[in-house]
C-alpha positions in Angstrom: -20.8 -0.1 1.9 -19.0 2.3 -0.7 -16.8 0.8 -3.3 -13.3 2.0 -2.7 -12.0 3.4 -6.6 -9.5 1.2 -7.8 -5.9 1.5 -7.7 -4.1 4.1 -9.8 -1.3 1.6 -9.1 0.3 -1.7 -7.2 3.5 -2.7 -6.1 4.0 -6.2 -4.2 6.9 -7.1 -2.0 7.6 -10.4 0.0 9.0 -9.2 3.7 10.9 -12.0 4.7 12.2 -12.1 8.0 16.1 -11.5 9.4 17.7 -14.1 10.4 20.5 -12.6 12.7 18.2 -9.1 13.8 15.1 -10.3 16.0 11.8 -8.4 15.0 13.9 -7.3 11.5 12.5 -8.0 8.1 13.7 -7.4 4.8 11.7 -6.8 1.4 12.2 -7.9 -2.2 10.2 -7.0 -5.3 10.2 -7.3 -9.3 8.1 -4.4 -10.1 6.3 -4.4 -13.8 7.7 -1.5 -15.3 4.0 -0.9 -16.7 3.2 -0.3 -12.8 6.1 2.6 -12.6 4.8 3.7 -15.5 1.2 4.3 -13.9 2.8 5.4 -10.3 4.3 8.2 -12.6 1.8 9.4 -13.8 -0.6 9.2 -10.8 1.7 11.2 -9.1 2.2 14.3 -11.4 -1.6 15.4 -10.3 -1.6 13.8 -7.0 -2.5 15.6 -3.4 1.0 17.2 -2.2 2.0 16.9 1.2 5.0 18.1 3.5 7.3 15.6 5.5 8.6 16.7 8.7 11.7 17.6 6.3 9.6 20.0 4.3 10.2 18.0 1.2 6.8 17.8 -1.0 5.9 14.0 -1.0 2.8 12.5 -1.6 0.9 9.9 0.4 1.0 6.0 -0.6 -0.9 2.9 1.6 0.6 -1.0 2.4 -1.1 -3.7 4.1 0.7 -6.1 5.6 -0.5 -10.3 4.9 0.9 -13.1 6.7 1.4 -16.5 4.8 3.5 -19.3 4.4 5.7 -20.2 1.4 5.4 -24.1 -0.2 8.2 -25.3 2.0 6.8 -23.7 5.3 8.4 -20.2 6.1 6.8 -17.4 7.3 6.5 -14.3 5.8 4.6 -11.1 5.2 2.8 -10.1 1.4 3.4 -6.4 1.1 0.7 -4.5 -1.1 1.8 -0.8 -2.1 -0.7 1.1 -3.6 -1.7 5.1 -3.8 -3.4 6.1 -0.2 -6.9 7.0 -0.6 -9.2 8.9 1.4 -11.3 6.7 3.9 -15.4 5.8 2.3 -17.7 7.6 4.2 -19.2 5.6 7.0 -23.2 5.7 6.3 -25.0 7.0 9.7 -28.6 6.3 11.1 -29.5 9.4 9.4 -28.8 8.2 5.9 -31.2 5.4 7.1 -33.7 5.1 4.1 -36.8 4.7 6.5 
């Protein structure tokens, strides 16, 4: 399997769910200011894209991982982290035999 290159940068949120909006969540972070620093300067070369506004953007990834605090609530582990492009899947041509 291809090694995905490591990330220019990380951000990590907990996403905590609302307690008067079903199906609502809400996020909190403390973000190093070292990791700002990095997202910075990552995104002075990054690819540019368009939103559908036309403003120039450029493309960032999040998982989403369930766990449980130490006194039992629910909640989601945001990871935040420049988008990169998908490893190539190997095919039964690359086959070595």
């Amino acid at each position: 399997m291809a090694q995905q290159p490591e990330d220019a940068f990380t951000f990590w949120f907990n996403c905590n769910k609302d307690q008067k909006k079903d199906g609502h969540y809400w996020a909190s972070a403390e973000v190093p200011v070292e990791e700002l620093r990095k997202m910075f300067e990552w995104a002075k070369t990054a690819e540019r894209v368009q939103n559908q506004k036309g403003d120039d953007c450029v493309k960032l990834r999040a998982n989403l991982m369930p766990r449980q605090s130490k006194a039992g609530n629910d909640y989601l582990l945001m990871a935040m982290s420049d988008q990169k492009p998908r490893a190539a899947e190997s095919s039964i041509d690359d086959a070595p035999f």
